[in-house]
C-alpha positions as CSV (number, residue, x, y, z in Angstrom):
1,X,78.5,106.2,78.1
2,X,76.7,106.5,81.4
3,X,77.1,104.5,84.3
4,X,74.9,105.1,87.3
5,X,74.9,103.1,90.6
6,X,72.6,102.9,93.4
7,X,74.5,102.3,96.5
8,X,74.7,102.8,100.1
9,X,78.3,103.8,99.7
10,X,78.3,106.5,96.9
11,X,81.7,107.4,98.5
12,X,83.1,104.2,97.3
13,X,82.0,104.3,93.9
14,X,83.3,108.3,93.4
15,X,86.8,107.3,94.8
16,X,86.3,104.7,92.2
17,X,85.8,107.0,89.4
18,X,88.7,109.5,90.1
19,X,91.6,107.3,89.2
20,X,93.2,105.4,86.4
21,X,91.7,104.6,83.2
22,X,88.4,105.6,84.4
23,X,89.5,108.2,85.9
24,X,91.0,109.5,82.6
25,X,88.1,108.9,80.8
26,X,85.7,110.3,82.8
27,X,87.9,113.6,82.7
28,X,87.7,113.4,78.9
29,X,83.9,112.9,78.8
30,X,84.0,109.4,77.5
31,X,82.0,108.4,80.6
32,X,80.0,109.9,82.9
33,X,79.4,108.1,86.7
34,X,77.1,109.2,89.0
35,X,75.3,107.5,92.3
36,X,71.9,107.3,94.0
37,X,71.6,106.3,97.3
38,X,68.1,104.5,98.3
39,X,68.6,106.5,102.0
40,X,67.6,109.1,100.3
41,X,64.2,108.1,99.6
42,X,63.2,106.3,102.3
43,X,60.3,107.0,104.1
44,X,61.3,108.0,107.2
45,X,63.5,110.5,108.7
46,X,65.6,108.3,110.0
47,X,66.6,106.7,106.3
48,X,65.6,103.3,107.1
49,X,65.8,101.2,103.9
50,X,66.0,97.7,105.1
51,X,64.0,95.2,107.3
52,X,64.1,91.6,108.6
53,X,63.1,89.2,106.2
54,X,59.6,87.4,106.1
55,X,59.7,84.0,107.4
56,X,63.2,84.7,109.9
57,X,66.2,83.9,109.0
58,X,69.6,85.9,109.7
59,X,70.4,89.4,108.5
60,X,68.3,91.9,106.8
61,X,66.9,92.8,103.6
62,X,66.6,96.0,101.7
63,X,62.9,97.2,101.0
64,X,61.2,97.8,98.0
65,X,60.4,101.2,97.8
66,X,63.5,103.1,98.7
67,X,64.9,101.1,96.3
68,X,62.7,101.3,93.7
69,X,62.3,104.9,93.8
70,X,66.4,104.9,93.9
71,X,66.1,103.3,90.7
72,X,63.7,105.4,88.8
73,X,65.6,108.1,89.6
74,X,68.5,106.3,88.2
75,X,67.0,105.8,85.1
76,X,65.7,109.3,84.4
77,X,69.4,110.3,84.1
78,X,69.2,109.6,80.8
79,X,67.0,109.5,77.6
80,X,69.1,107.0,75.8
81,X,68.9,103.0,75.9
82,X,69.2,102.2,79.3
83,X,70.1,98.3,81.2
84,X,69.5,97.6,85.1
85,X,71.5,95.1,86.4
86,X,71.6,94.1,89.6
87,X,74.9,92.4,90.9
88,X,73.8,89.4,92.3
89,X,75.7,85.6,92.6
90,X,72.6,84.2,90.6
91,X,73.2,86.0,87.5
92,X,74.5,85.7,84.6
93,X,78.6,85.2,84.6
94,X,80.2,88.6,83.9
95,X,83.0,87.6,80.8
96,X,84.0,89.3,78.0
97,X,81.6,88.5,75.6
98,X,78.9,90.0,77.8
99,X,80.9,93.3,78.0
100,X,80.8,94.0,74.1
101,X,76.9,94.1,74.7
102,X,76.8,96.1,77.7
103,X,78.9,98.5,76.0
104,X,76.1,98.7,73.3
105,X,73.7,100.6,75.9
106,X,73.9,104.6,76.3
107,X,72.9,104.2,80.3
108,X,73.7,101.5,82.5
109,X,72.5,100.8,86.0
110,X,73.8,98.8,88.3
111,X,72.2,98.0,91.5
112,X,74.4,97.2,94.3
113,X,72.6,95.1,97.1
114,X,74.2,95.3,100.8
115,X,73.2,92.8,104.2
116,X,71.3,89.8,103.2
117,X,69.8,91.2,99.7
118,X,67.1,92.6,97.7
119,X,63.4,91.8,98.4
120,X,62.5,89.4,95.8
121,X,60.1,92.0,94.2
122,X,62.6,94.7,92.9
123,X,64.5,92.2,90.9
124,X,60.9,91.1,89.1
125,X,59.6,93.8,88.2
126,X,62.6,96.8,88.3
127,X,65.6,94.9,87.2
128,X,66.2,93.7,83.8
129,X,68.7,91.5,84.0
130,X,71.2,90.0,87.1
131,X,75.1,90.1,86.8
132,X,77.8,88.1,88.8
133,X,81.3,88.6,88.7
134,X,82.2,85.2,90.1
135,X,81.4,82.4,92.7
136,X,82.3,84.4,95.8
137,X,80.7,86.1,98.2
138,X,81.5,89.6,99.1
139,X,80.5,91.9,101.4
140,X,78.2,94.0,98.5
141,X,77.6,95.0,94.9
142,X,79.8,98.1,95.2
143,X,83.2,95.7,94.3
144,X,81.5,93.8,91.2
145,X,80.1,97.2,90.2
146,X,83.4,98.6,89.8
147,X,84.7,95.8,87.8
148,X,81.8,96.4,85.3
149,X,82.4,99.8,85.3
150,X,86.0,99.2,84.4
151,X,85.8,96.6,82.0
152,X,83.6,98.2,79.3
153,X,85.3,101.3,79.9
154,X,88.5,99.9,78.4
155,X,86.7,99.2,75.4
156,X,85.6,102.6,74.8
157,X,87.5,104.2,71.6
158,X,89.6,106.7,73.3
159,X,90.0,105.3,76.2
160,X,93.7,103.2,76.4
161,X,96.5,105.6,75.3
162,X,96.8,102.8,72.8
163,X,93.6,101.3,71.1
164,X,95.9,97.7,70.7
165,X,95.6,97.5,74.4
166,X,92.0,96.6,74.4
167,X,92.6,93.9,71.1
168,X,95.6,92.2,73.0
169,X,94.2,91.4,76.3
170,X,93.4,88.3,78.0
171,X,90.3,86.7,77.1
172,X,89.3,89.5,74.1
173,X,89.4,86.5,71.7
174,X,88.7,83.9,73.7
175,X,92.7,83.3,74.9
176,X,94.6,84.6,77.9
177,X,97.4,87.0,77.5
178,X,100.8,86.1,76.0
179,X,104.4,87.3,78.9
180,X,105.1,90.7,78.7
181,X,108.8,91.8,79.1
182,X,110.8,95.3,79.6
183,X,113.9,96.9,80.3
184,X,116.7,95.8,81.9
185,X,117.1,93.0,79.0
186,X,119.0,90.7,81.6
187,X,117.7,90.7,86.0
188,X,119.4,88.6,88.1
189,X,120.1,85.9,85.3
190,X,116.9,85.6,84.0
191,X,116.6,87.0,79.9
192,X,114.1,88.2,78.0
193,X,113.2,85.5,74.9
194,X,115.6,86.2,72.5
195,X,112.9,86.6,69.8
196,X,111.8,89.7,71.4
197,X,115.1,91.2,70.4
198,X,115.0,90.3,66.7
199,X,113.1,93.4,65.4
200,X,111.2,89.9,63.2
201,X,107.6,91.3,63.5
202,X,106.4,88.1,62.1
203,X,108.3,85.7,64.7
204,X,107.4,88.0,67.2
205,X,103.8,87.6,66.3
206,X,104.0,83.5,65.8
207,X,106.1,83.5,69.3
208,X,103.1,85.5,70.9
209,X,100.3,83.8,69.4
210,X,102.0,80.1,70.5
211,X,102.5,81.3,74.4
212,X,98.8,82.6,74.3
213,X,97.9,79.0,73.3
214,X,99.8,77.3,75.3
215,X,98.8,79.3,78.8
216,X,95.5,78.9,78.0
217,X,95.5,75.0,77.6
218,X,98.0,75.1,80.9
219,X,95.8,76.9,82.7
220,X,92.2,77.5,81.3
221,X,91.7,74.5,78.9
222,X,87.9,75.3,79.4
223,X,88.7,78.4,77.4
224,X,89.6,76.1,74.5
225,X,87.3,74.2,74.8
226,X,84.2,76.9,74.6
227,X,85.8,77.6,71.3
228,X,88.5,80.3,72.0
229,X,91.5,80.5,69.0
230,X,94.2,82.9,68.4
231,X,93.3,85.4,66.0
232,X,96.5,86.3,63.6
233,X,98.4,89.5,65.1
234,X,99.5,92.1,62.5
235,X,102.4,91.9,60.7
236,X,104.4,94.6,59.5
């Protein structure tokens, strides 16, 4: 899959893409990362690609052609489905459902605004859809773009060292994550469950499916309530 982000801070992004699970899989072709920075098409010498806003107001706001010829460029990266999304606190929330259909594309690009935002006029008629990773405000789209990035590249076959990984995790099937215990068996008093021990695949399995529920009504009971419920694990 390709991910390709149009930034002001391609440095940030390729730091990004060098280490852990991306990193890995980017090494082994699963994915392929690449930047665009609107500076270099702006119009003038100087790279300028942002102004103060019509009407005042505080801050500026990046222009529409640097950006939109940042974007086409973007998309001619690639001949295969493509999806531009710009990461913006107005779009749609970024959960795991969403990232099973992202994943579907062959090119996605993500748009990372800086200062006080886009003009109005790129997201109509260059963006296809908006994305936001939560109600907070950070400093750019840079951040959020790497946990898109991230998050459907652990879905990717091939890329966890093992494919259960990506079943077993928090909010896969609507429910968060059951505890997780290694060695020593014993620190400082505190024990692992004992049921961990047994070697009985099905306890183990009914023990993990009944923390899973029971985190998620303790501590996101709107999970349950959107309709999440624990799929059986495998026994055996």
């Amino acid at each position: 899959m390709q991910f390709t982000v149009v930034t002001l801070f391609p440095e940030l992004i390729d730091a990004f893409g060098d280490v852990g699970i991306v990193g890995r899989s980017r090494a082994r072709g699963l994915v392929d990362i690449a930047t665009v920075n609107p500076r270099d098409f702006a119009a003038d010498r100087r790279g300028t690609v942002d102004d103060a806003p019509y009407g005042g107001g505080p801050g500026m706001v990046m222009m529409v052609t640097p950006l939109r010829r940042a974007i086409a460029a973007a998309r001619a990266r690639s001949g295969g489905r493509t999806l531009v999304a710009y990461l913006s606190p107005q779009g749609r929330r970024f959960e795991q459902a969403l990232v099973a259909e992202l994943a579907a594309y062959d090119h996605l690009v993500l748009l990372a605004g800086r200062y006080e935002g886009i003009d109005e006029r790129v997201i109509e008629r260059d963006v296809d859809c908006e994305l936001s990773v939560g109600d907070f405000i950070v400093s750019g789209g840079e951040v959020p773009a790497m946990l898109v990035i991230d998050a459907i590249t652990r879905t990717l076959p091939g890329a966890l060292g093992d494919a259960r990984s990506a079943v077993e995790d928090s909010f896969s099937d609507g429910l968060l994550d059951h505890p997780h215990y290694t060695r020593p068996e014993v620190v400082d008093g505190d024990a692992v469950p004992p049921v961990l021990l047994s070697g009985d695949h099905g306890a183990i399995a009914a023990w993990r499916r009944d923390q899973r529920l029971a985190r998620t009504r303790a501590r996101r009971p709107d999970l349950l309530a959107a309709g999440g419920k624990p799929e059986p694990d495998p026994v055996g």
